[in-house]
C-alpha positions in Angstrom: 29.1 5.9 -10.7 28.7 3.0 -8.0 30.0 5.4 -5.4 28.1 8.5 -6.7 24.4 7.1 -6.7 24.9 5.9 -2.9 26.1 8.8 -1.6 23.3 10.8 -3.6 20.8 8.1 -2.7 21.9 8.6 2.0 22.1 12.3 0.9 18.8 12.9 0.2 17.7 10.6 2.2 18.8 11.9 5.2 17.2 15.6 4.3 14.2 13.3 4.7 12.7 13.2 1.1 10.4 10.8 0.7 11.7 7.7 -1.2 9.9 7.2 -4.4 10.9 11.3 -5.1 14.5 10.5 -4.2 14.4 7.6 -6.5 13.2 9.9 -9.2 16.1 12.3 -8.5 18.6 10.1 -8.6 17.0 9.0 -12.0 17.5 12.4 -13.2 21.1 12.5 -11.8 22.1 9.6 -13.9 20.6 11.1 -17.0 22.5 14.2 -16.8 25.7 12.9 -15.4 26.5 10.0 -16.7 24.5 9.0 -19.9 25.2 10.1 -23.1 21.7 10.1 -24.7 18.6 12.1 -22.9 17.1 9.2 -21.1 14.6 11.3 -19.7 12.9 11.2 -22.2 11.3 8.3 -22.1 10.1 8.5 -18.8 6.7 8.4 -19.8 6.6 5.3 -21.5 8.8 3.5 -19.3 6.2 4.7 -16.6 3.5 2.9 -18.4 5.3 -0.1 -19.0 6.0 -0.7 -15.8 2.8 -0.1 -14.4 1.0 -2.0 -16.9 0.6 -5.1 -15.4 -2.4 -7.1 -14.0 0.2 -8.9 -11.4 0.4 -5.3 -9.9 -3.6 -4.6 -9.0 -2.9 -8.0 -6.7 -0.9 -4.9 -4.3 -3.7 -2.5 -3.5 -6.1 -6.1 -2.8 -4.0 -7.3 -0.1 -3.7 -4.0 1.4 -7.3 -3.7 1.3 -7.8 -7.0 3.1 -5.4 -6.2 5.9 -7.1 -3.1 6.0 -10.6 -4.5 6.6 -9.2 -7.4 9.1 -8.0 -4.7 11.0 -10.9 -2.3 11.6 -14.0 -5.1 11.7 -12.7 -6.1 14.5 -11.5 -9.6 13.4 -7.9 -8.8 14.4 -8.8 -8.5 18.3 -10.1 -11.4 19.1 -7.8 -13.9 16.9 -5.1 -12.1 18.9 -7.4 -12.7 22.4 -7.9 -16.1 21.0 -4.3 -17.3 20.3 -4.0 -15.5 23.9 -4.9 -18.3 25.0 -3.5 -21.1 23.5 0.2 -20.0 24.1 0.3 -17.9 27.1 1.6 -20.9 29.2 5.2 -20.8 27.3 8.1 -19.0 29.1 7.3 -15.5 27.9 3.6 -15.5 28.1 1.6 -12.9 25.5 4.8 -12.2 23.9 4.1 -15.7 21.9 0.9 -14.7 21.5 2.7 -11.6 19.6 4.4 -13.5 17.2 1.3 -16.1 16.7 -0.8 -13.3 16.1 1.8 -12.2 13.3 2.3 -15.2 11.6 -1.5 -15.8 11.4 -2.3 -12.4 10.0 1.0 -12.9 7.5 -0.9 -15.5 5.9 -3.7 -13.3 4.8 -2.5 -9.4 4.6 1.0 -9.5 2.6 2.5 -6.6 4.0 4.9 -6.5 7.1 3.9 -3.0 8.5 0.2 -4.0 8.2 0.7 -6.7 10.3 3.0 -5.3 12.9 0.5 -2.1 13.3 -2.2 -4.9 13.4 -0.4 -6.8 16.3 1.1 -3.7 18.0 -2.3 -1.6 18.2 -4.4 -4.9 19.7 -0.7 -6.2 21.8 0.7 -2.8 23.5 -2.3 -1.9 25.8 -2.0 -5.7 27.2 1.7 -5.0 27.6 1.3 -2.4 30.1 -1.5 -3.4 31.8 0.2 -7.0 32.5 3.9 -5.6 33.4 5.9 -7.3 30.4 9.5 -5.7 29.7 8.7 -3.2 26.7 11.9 -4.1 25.1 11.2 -7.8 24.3 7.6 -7.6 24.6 7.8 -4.2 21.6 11.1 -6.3 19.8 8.7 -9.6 19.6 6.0 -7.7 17.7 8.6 -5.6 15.5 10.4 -9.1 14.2 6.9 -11.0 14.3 5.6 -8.2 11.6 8.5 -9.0 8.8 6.7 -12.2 8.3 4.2 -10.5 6.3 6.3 -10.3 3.4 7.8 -13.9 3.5 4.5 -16.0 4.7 2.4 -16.5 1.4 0.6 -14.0 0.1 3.5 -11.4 0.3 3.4 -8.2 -1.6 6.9 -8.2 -1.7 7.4 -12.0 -3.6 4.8 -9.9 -6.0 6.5 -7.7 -6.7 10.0 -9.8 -6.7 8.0 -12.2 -9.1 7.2 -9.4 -11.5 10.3 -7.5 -12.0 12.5 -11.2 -12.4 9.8 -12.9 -14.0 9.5 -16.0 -12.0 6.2 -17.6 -10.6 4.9 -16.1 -8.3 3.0 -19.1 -7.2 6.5 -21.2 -6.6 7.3 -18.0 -4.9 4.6 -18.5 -2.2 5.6 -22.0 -1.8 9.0 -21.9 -1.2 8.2 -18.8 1.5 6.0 -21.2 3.7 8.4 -23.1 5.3 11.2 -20.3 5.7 8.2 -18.8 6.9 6.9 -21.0 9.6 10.5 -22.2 10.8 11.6 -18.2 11.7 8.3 -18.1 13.0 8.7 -21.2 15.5 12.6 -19.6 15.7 10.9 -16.5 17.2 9.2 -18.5 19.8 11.9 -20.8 21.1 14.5 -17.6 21.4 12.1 -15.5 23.8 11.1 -18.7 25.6 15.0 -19.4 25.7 15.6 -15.6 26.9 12.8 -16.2 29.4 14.1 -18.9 31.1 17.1 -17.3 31.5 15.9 -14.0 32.6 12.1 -14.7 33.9 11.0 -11.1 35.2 11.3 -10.5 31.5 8.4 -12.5 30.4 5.9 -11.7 32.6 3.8 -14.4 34.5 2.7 -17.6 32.5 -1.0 -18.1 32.7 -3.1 -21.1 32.1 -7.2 -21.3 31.0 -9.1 -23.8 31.1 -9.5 -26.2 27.9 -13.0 -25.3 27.6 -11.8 -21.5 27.0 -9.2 -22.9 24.9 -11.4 -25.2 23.0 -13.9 -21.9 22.9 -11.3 -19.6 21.5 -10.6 -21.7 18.2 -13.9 -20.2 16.9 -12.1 -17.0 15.8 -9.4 -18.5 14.4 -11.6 -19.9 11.6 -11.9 -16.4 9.5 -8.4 -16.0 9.1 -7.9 -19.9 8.6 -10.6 -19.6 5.8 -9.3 -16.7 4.1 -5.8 -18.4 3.5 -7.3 -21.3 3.0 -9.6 -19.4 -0.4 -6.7 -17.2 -1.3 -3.9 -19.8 -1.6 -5.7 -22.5 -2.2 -7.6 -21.1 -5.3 -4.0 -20.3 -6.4 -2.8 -24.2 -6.5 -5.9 -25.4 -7.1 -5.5 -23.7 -10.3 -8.7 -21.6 -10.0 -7.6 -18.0 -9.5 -4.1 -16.2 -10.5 -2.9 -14.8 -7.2 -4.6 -11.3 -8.3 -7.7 -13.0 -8.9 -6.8 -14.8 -5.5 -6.6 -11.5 -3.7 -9.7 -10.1 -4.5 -11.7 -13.2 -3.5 -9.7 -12.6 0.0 -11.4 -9.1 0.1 -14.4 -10.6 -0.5 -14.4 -13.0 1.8 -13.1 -10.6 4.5 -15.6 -8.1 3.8 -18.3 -11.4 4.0 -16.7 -12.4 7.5 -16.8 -8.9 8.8 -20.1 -8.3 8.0 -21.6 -12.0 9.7 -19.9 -10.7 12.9 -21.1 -6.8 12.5 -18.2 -5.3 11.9 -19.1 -3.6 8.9 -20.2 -0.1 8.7 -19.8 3.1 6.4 -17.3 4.5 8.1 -15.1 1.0 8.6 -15.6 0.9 4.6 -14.3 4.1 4.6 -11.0 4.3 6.9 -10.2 0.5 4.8 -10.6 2.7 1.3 -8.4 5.6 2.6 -5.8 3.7 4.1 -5.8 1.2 1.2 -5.6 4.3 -1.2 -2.3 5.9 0.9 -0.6 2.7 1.2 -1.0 1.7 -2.4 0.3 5.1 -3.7 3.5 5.0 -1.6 4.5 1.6 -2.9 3.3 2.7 -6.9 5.3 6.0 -6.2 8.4 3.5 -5.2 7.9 0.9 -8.0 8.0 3.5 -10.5 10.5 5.7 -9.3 13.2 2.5 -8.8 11.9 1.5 -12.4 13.0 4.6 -14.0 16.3 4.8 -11.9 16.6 1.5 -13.2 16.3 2.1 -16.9 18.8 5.0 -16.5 21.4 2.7 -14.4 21.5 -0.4 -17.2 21.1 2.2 -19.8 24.8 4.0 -18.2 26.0 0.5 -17.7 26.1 0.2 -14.0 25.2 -3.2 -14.8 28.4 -3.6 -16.4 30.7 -2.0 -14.2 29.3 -4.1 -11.1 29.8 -7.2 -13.0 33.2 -6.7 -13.9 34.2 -5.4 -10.0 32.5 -8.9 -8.6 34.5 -10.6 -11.3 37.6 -9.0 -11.2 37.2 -10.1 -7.3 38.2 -13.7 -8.7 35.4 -15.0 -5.7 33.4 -18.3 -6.2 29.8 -18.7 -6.5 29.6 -19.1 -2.7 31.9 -16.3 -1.5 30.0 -14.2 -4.2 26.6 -14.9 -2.9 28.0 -14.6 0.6 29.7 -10.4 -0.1 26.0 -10.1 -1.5 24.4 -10.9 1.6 26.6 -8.6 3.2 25.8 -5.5 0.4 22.3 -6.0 1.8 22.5 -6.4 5.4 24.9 -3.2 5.1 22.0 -1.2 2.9 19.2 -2.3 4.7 20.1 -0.5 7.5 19.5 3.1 5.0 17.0 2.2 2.6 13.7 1.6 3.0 13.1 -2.2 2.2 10.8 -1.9 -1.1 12.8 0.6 -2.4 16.2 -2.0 -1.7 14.3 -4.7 -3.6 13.7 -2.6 -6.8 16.5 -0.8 -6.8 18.7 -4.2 -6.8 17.1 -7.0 -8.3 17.2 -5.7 -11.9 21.4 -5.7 -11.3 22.1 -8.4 -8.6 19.4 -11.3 -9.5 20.7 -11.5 -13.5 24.5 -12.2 -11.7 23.0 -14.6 -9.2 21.2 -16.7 -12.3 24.3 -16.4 -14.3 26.5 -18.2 -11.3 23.7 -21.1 -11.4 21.7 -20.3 -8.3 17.5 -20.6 -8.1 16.0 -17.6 -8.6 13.4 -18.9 -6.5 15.9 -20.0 -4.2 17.2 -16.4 -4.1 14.1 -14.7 -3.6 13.7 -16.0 -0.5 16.9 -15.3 0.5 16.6 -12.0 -0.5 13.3 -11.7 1.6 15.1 -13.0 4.9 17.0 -10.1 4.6 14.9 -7.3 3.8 12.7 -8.7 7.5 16.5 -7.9 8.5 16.4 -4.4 7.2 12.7 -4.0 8.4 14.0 -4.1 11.7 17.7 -2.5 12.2 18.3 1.3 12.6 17.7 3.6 11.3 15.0 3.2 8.7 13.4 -0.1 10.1 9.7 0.8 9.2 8.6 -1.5 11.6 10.8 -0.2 14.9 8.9 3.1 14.1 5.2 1.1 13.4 5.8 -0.7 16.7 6.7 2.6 18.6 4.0 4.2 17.2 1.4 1.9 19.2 3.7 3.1 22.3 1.8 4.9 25.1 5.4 6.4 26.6 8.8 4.7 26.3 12.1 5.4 23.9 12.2 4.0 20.2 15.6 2.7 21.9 13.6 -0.1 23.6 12.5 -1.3 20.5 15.7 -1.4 18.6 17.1 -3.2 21.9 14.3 -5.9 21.9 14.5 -6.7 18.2 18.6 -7.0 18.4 17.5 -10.7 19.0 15.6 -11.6 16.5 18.0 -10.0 14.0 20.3 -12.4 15.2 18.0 -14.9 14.2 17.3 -13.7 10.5 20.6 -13.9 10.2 21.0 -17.2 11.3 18.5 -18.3 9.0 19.6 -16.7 5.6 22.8 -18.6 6.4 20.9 -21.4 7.0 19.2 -21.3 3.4 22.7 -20.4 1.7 23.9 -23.8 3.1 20.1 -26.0 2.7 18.6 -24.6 -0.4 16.1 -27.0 -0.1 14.5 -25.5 2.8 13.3 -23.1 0.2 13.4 -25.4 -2.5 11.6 -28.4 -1.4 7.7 -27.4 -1.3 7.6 -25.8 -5.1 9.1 -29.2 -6.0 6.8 -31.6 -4.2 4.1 -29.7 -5.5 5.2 -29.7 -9.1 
C-alpha cells in the first residue's frame, strides 16, 4: 500500500493537479482499494471535525497581517531601513535580504508571504546595483522559510493542532532555531563573499545619523511581535486571539502612516481569502487521506517495516530525516506535514523523543523542501519577482543555504536543547 499511495500521490502530481484535489483522490483510492468498509462515507463528518477548531481561524489572521504589511507600504521601508544597518557586511543588500526575512517572520507566519514580501521590495535593487542574481535571488528564497519556524508560524499551528501539543511551547522552542539559521544565513554569504567578492556587490557605508534615523521603521514590526507574542506568554490572548490583535495593530500602523485605503483593504481581503482556501483545501484533503490510511492500517504496516529494521532510536530518527529530505523535493511542504505527522510523530513519541523537540525538527526540514526542486514554492515565489533570468539561478543560489538547513537539523538531532531550552526556562 506504502508503495502504491507514492506513486499515485508523483502521479498526479506531475499531471499538475492541484494538491488538496490530489489528496482527496488518493483518499478515494485507499477507500476503494484497500479498505474493507466504505470509508467514504464519512467524509462529511470527518470534514467537520477537522475543521472545527478555533486554533484554525489563527491561519486566515496571520495571512491577513502579512497581507496588510505588504501593501501599506510598511514592508518597503523596514527593508530600506535594515538597508542600512547591514549593507557594510561582505555581501552588501543581500544581508539586508535575509534581515528583512527574519523581521517580517516574526509577524506574518507564512514563508511564501515573506519571500514575495522580500523578493517584490529586494529584486528591483538587485539589478539596479549589479548583485549576482543567483546568490542575491538564493538569499531571499532561504531567508523566506523562516516564516514558518520564527514565532508565529502557521505551520507550528497547524503542527500543534493535528499532534496536540502547545502551540505556545511551539513558538518558543522555534525562536532560537530560528534566529541561529538566520545569523547562519548571514555568516555563509559573508563567507562566500570573501571568497568570491564580485559576487556581493560593493559594501556601502551611511552615516550613523541615517542609521540612527532608519530605526524609526523598524518600530511597527517590532511592536507587532512584541503584542502578538507577548500577549501569548503574558497569558492574555491564545495565539488566535493573538493574531487578530496583530491585524489590528497592523491595520492601526498602516493607517498612522497613510497607507490605508479601499482598495489596499481590498487586494489584503482577496489575497487573504485565496491563500486561506488553498491551505483549508490541503488540511482537509490530508485529513481525509488520513482517516482512510490509519483506517487501512498504513499505520501499522510502517511501524512494523521501521521495526523489523532492528535500528535504534537515533538511526530511526536519522532514516526519518532522510524520508523527508527525499519527499520534500515532490510534495508541497503543508501537504508533507499533514500527510505525515498523523503516522511518523505517534513512532517518534513512542521511541522517547519531544514532540516539541521534533516539531522543530520537522520544520528545519520542510524550509529544506521549500527550497529544493522541483516543487520549492519559494524558488518559484522568488522567480516570480524576476524581471528576466532562469529559475536555474535560483535553485543554484539556494544550493547553499540547503546545505545549511541541513547542517542545522543535524545539529538539533545531536543538541536537543537548542530547541528545548527556551520552553523550559520559561516554564
Amino acid at each position: 500500500m506504502i508503495g502504491a499511495v507514492a506513486a499515485g500521490l508523483l502521479g498526479l502530481l506531475a499531471l499538475s493537479i492541484p494538491v488538496g484535489i490530489v489528496l482527496f483522490l488518493l483518499g478515494f483510492g485507499v477507500d476503494q482499494f484497500f479498505s474493507a468498509f466504505p470509508l467514504s462515507r464519512g467524509l462529511g463528518n470527518m470534514v467537520w471535525s477537522s475543521t472545527n477548531s478555533a486554533t484554525l481561524i489563527a491561519i486566515p489572521f496571520f495571512v491577513l497581517l502579512g497581507e496588510v504589511l505588504v501593501r501599506s507600504g510598511i514592508a518597503a521601508r523596514t527593508y530600506a531601513a535594515l538597508d542600512k544597518w547591514v549593507s557594510w557586511l561582505p555581501g552588501g543588500l543581500v544581508h539586508a535580504n535575509v534581515a528583512t526575512a527574519t523581521m517580517f517572520s516574526a509577524t506574518s507566519g507564512s514563508s511564501v508571504a515573506t519571500a514575495a514580501t522580500v523578493a517584490t521590495v529586494a529584486m528591483p535593487q538587485a539589478e539596479k546595483l549589479g548583485y549576482d542574481p543567483k546568490l542575491f535571488s538564493g538569499a531571499i528564497a532561504a531567508g523566506g522559510t523562516l516564516g514558518i519556524m520564527i514565532p508565529p508560524s502557521i505551520n507550528l499551528i497547524v503542527y500543534g493542532f493535528l499532534t496536540q501539543s502547545s502551540i505556545p511551547q511551539l513558538f518558543l522552542a522555534g525562536l532560537l532555531p530560528g534566529l541561529g539559521l538566520a545569523l547562519a544565513f548571514m555568516a555563509t554569504t559573508a563567507l562566500i563573499c570573501l571568497m568570491r567578492p564580485g559576487l556581493g556587490g560593493d559594501q556601502r557605508r551611511f552615516p550613523l545619523v541615517d542609521m540612527l534615523r532608519a530605526l524609526v521603521h523598524l518600530i511597527p514590526i517590532l511592536l507587532l511581535f512584541a503584542a502578538i507574542v507577548g500577549s501569548i506568554y503574558a497569558g492574555w490572548a491564545t495565539p488566535t486571539e493573538a493574531a487578530a490583535v496583530g491585524v489590528a495593530g497592523a491595520l492601526v500602523i498602516a493607517a498612522v502612516t497613510g497607507g490605508v485605503s479601499v482598495s489596499m483593504l481590498g487586494e489584503a481581503m482577496l489575497g487573504t481569502v485565496k491563500v486561506t482556501s488553498m491551505i483549508m483545501l490541503i488540511v482537509i484533503g490530508a485529513s481525509f487521506l488520513n482517516f482512510t490510511l490509519a483506517s487501512a492500517g498504513l499505520g501499522r504496516e510502517l511501524d512494523a517495516f521501521l521495526t523489523g529494521l532492528g535500528l535504534t532510536p537515533l538511526s530511526t530518527i536519522l532514516v526519518i530525516v532522510a524520508m523527508y529530505v527525499v519527499l520534500g523535493f515532490f510534495i508541497e511542504t503543508l501537504s508533507l506535514m499533514v500527510v505525515t505527522i498523523p503516522i511518523v510523530v505517534p513512532l517518534v513519541v513512542e521511541l522517547g523523543y519531544d514532540p516539541i523537540w521534533f516539531g522543530i525538527l520537522m520544520i528545519v526540514l520542510i524550509e529544506m523542501a521549500l527550497i529544493t526542486p522541483p516543487v520549492g514554492l519559494n524558488l518559484y515565489v522568488v522567480q516570480g519577482a524576476r524581471k528576466s533570468g532562469h529559475l536555474n539561478e535560483v535553485m543554484l543560489g539556494a544550493v547553499p543555504f540547503v546545505l545549511v538547513m541541513l547542517a542545522m537539523a543535524f545539529a538539533l538531532i545531536a543538541f536537543p536543547q537548542i530547541a528545548l531550552w527556551l520552553p523550559g526556562v520559561v516554564n
